[in-house]
C-alpha positions in Angstrom: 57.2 2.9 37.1 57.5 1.1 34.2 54.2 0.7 32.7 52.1 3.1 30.1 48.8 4.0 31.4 46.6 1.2 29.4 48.4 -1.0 32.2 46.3 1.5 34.8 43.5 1.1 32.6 43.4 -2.7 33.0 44.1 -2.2 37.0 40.9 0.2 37.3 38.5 -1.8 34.8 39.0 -5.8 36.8 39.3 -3.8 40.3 43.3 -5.3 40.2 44.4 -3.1 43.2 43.5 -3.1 46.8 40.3 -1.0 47.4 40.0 -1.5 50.9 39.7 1.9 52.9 39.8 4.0 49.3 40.5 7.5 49.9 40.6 10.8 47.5 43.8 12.3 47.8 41.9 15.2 50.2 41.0 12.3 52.5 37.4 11.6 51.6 35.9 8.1 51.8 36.0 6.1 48.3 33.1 3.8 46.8 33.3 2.1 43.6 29.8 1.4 42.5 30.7 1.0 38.7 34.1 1.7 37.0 32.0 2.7 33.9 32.9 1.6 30.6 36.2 1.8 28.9 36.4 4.4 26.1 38.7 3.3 23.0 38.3 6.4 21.0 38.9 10.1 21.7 37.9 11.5 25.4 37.7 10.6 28.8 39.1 6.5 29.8 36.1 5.3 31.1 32.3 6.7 30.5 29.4 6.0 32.8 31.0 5.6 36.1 29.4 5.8 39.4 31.4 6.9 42.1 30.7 7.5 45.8 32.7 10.6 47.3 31.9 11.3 51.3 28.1 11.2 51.2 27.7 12.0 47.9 26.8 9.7 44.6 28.3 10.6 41.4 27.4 9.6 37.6 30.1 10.2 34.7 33.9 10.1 33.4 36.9 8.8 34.9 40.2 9.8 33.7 43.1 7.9 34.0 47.3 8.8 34.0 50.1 8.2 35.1 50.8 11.3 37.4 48.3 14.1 37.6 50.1 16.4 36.2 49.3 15.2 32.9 46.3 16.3 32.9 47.8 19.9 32.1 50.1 18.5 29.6 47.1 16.9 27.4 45.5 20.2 27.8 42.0 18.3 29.3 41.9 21.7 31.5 40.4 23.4 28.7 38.9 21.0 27.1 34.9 20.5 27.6 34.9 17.0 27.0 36.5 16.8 30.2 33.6 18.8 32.2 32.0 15.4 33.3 35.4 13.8 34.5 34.4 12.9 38.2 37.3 11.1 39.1 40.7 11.3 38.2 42.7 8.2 38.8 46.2 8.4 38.7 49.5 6.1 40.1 51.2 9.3 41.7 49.4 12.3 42.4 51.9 15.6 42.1 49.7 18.2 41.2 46.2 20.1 42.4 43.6 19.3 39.4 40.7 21.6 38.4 38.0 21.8 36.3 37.0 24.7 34.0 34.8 25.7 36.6 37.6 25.9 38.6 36.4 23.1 40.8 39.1 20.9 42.0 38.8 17.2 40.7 38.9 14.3 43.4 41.8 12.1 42.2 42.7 8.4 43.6 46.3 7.5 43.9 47.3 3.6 43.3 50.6 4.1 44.0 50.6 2.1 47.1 47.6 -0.7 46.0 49.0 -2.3 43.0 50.5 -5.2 44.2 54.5 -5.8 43.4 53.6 -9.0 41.9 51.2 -7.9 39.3 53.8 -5.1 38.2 56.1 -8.1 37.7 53.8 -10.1 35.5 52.9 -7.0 33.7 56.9 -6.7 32.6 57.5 -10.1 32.5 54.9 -9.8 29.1 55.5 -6.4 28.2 59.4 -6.8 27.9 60.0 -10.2 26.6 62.4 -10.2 23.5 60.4 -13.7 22.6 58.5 -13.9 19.3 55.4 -13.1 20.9 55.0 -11.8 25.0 53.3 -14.5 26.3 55.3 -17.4 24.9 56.4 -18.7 28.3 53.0 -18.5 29.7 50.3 -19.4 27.1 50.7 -22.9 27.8 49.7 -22.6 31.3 46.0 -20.9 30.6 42.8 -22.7 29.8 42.3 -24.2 26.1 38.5 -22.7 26.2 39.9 -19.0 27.6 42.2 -19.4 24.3 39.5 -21.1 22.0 37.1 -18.0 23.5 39.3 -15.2 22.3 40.6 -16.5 19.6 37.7 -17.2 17.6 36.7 -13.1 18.6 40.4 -12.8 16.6 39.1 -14.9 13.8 35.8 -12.4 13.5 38.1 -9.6 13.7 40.4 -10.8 10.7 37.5 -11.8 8.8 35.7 -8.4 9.5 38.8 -6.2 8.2 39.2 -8.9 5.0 36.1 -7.9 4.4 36.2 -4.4 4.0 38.7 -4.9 1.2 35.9 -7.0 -0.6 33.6 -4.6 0.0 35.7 -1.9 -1.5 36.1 -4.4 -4.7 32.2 -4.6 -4.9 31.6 -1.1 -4.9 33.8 -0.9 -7.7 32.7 -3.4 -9.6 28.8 -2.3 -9.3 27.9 -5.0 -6.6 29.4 -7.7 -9.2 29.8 -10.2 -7.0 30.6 -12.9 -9.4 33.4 -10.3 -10.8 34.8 -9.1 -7.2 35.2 -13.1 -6.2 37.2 -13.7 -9.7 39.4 -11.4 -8.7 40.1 -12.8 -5.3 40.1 -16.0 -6.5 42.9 -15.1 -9.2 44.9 -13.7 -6.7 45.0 -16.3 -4.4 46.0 -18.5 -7.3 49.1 -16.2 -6.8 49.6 -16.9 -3.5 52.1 -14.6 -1.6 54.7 -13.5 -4.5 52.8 -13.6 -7.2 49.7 -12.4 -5.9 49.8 -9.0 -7.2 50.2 -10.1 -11.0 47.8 -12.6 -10.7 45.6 -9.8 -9.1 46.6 -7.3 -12.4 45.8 -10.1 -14.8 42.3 -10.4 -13.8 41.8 -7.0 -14.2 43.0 -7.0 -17.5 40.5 -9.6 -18.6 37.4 -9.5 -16.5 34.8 -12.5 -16.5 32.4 -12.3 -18.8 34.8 -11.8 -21.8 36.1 -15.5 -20.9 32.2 -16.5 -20.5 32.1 -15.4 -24.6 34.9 -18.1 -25.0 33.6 -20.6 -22.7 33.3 -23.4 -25.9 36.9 -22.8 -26.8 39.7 -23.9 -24.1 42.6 -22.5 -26.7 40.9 -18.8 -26.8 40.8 -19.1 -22.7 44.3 -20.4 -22.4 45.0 -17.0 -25.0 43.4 -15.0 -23.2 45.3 -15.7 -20.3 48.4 -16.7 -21.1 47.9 -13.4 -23.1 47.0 -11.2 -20.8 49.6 -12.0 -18.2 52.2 -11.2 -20.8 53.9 -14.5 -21.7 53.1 -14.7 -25.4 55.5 -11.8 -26.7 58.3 -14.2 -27.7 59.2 -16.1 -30.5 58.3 -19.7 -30.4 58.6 -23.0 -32.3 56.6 -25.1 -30.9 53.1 -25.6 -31.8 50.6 -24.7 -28.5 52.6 -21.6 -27.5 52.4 -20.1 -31.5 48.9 -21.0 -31.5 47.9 -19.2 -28.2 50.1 -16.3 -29.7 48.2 -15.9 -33.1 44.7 -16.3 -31.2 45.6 -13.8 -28.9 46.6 -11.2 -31.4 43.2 -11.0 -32.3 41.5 -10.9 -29.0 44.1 -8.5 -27.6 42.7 -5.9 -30.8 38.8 -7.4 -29.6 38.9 -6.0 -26.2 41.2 -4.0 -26.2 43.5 -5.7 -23.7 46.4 -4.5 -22.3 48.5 -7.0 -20.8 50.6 -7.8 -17.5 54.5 -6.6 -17.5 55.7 -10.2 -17.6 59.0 -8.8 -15.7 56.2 -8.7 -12.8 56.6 -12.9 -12.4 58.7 -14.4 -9.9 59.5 -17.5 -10.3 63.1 -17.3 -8.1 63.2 -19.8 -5.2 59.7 -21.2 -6.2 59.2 -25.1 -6.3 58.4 -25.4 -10.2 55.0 -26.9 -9.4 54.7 -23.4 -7.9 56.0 -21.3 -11.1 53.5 -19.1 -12.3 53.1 -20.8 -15.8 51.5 -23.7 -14.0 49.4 -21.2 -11.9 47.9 -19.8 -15.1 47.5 -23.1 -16.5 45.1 -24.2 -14.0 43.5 -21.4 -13.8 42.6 -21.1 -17.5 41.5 -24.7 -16.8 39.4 -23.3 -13.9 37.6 -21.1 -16.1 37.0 -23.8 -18.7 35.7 -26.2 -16.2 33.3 -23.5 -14.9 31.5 -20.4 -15.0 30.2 -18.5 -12.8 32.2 -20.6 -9.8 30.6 -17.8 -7.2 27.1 -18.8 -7.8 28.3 -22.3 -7.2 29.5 -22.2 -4.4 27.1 -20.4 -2.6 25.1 -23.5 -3.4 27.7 -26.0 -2.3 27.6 -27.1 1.5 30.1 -30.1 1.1 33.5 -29.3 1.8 34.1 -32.5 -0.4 32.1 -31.0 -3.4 33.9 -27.8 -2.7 37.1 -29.8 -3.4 35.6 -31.1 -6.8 35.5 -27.7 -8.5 38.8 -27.3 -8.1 40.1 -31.3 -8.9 40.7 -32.8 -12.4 41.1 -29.6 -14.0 41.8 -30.0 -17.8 44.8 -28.7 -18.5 46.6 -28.5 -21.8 48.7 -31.4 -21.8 51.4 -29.4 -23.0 51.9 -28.4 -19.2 52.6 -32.3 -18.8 56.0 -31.4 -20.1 56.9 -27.8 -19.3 57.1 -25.4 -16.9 57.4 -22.5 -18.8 57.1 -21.9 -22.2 60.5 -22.9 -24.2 61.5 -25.1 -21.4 60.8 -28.9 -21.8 60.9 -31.2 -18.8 59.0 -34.1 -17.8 56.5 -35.7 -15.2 55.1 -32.4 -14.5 51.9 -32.4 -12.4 49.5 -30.4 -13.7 46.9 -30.8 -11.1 46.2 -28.6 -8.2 47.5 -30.1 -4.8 45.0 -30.6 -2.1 47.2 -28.2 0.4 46.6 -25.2 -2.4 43.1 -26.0 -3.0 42.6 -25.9 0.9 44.6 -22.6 0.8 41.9 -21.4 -2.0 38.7 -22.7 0.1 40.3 -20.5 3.1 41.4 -17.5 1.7 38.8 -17.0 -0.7 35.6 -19.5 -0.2 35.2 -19.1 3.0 35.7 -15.3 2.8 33.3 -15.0 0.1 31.0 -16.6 2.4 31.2 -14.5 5.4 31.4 -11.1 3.6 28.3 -12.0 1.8 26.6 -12.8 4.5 27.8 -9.2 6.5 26.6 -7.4 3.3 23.6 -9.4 2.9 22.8 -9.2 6.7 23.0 -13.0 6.5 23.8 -15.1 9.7 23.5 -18.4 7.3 26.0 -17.8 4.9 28.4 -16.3 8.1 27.8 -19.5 9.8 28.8 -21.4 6.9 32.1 -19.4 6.5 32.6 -20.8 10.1 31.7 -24.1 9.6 34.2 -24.6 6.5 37.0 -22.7 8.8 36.4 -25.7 11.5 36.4 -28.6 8.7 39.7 -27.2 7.3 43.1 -28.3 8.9 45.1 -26.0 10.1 47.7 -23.6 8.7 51.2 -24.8 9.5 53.5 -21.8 9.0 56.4 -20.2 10.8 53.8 -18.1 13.2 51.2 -21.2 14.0 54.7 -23.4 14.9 55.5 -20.7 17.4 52.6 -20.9 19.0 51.8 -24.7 18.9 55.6 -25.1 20.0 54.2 -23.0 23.5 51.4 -25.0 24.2 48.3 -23.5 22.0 45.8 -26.0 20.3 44.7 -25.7 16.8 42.9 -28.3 15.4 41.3 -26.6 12.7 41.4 -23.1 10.6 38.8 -21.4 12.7 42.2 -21.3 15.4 45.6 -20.9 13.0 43.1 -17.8 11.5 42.4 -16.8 15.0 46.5 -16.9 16.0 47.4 -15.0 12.9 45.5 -11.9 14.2 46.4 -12.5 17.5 50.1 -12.2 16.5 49.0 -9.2 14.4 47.0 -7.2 16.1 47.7 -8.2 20.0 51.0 -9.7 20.4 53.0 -7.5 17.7 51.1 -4.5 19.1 52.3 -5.5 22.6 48.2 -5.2 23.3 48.2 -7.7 26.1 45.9 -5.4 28.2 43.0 -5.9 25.5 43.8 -9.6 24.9 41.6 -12.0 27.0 44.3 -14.4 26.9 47.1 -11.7 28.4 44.1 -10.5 31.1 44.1 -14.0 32.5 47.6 -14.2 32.4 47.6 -11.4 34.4 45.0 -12.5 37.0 46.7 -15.9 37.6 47.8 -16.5 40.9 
């Protein structure tokens, strides 16, 4: 036996078992009308069953373990949530159950009506040392059963990224323009320097750039300022201007600025460094205000692209990466992978959790339809899974396999994963 009870939870719920001739361990006939409904929180496995035992209908709870006897050791015996249990199912019965009441509960053994084959493919999932169970076997099932469940995954990532937004909002006073800054600055971080990026913008919020908005040199202060790379000495012209400009503005709003020790810029492509980062998003801001209001209003993926092509940045960036550090042929634009990056992570979030908040279905459906007009992620978790056999076409599905990896496959959560269930069911 060696499978947890979720395994038996899966058997009971697609009738996986042979249920010819059931029987209660005291020998009574067995009808399964309706397994009920499988409970995910606290209580008994499955609500709203309807059972017949000998003549008799019943309507409630099933239970479900391993042997009977664990019953008593999760204490369900003196429990009342239990009271409506009307069926214990259980691979090997080793113990007389009873309620409360002291009634004794009718249990069905499936230790004899679970096929050998089905235990097989259940550890041939379960205990794969693969990067994800199913690796082997993925290939094998319908594109539409994997389409189907992932875009439930997609939802599901979406609806938790959301929550974080929401949390922003609240904080912010329902400032939506604010809350997507601050997303959007910190997916100008990307991975590593996310966090910074994400500290930055809270150490300058909006609207005191929107009071600048007619002078790119206070912006480019303010920022370069803020995330703590104008404390040095310098020679050259741009960097001592930003420095004296920011002096002021620092005493102005009182800002305190970024540890610059927080930076990475270690085994980072220099078009990557965060100097450039902050570059073009000072250039962002100077281009324009307000970007969430825009692009609610923008259903073009192409226009979406515009807002974040031909920024102006300082031309000093033409030659550096970082300040005190002269090079040349520097690109100072925004690369079309990054600004797809930016439409994903942050657009198309924006989108979606404005329409759950707003009880929207047209701004959600939007989200969606930028998701499918966006290529796919290529990373070290989609190449696993196109490398099995798995599809993706678009960012609706490499968004859909990251929570799948996540939330099924690293979870070993095959038994709630349409994809594992057909796996499962395949001849």
């Amino acid at each position: 036996m060696n499978f947890p009870e979720d395994f038996l939870h899966y058997v009971w719920q697609f009738r996986s078992f042979d249920y010819s001739g059931l029987q209660t361990t005291a020998g009574e006939n067995l009808k399964i009308i309706n397994p009920g409904l499988l409970n995910k929180n606290a209580g008994p496995d499955f609500f709203n069953a309807k059972i017949e035992i000998g003549n008799t209908t019943w309507a409630g709870n099933v239970e479900i373990h391993l042997r009977s006897s664990d019953w008593l050791k999760h204490n369900h015996q003196i429990n009342p949530a239990y009271e409506n249990v009307i069926l214990h199912i259980v691979y090997e019965h080793d113990a007389e159950i009873k309620r409360i009441d002291n009634t004794v509960l009718p249990v069905l053994e499936l230790k004899h009506r679970i096929s050998a084959d089905l235990i097989k493919k259940y550890e041939n999932l379960f205990l794969t040392l693969t990067d994800f169970p199913c690796i082997a076997q993925i290939g094998t099932v319908d594109q539409l059963i994997v389409d189907s469940f992932l875009s439930r995954t997609l939802i599901e990532r979406f609806e938790q990224k959301t929550k974080a937004v929401t949390e922003t909002l609240n904080e912010l006073n329902g400032n939506w323009d604010e809350t997507f800054y601050r997303f959007l600055a910190r997916n100008f971080g990307f991975k590593i320097n996310a966090l910074p990026f994400e500290l930055f913008a809270k150490a300058v919020s909006q609207h005191i750039y929107a009071k600048h908005k007619n002078n790119p040199n206070q912006i480019e202060a303010l920022v370069f300022g803020a995330a703590g790379f104008l404390n040095d000495q310098f020679e050259e012209e741009y960097p001592k201007k930003l420095k004296a400009e920011f002096q002021f503005l620092r005493k102005k709003y009182n800002i305190k600025p970024v540890e610059v020790s927080m930076w990475k810029f270690m085994r980072m492509r220099p078009q990557n460094f965060p100097t450039i980062r902050l570059a073009q998003f000072a250039a962002l801001i100077v281009k324009a205000n307000h970007l969430f209001s825009k692009i609610m209003e923008i259903k073009d993926i192409a226009q979406l692209h515009v807002l974040f092509e031909n920024l102006p940045v300082n031309d000093y960036w033409k030659t550096h990466y970082h300040f005190k550090k002269e090079t040349s042929g520097v690109n100072t634009q925004i690369g079309k992978t990054s600004i797809d990056n930016v439409l994903l992570n942050t657009v198309a979030l924006f989108l979606f959790a404005y329409g759950k908040h707003t009880a929207t279905q047209y701004y959600i459906s939007r989200a969606i339809k930028l998701l499918e007009r966006l290529p796919a992620e290529q990373n070290a978790i989609t190449d696993k899974f196109t490398g099995a056999g798995v599809k993706m076409d678009h960012a609706f599905a490499s968004q859909g396999i990251l929570q799948l990896k996540k939330q099924y496959c690293d979870e070993k959560k095959c038994l709630y994963c349409g994809i594992g269930i057909k796996i499962l069911k395949q001849a």
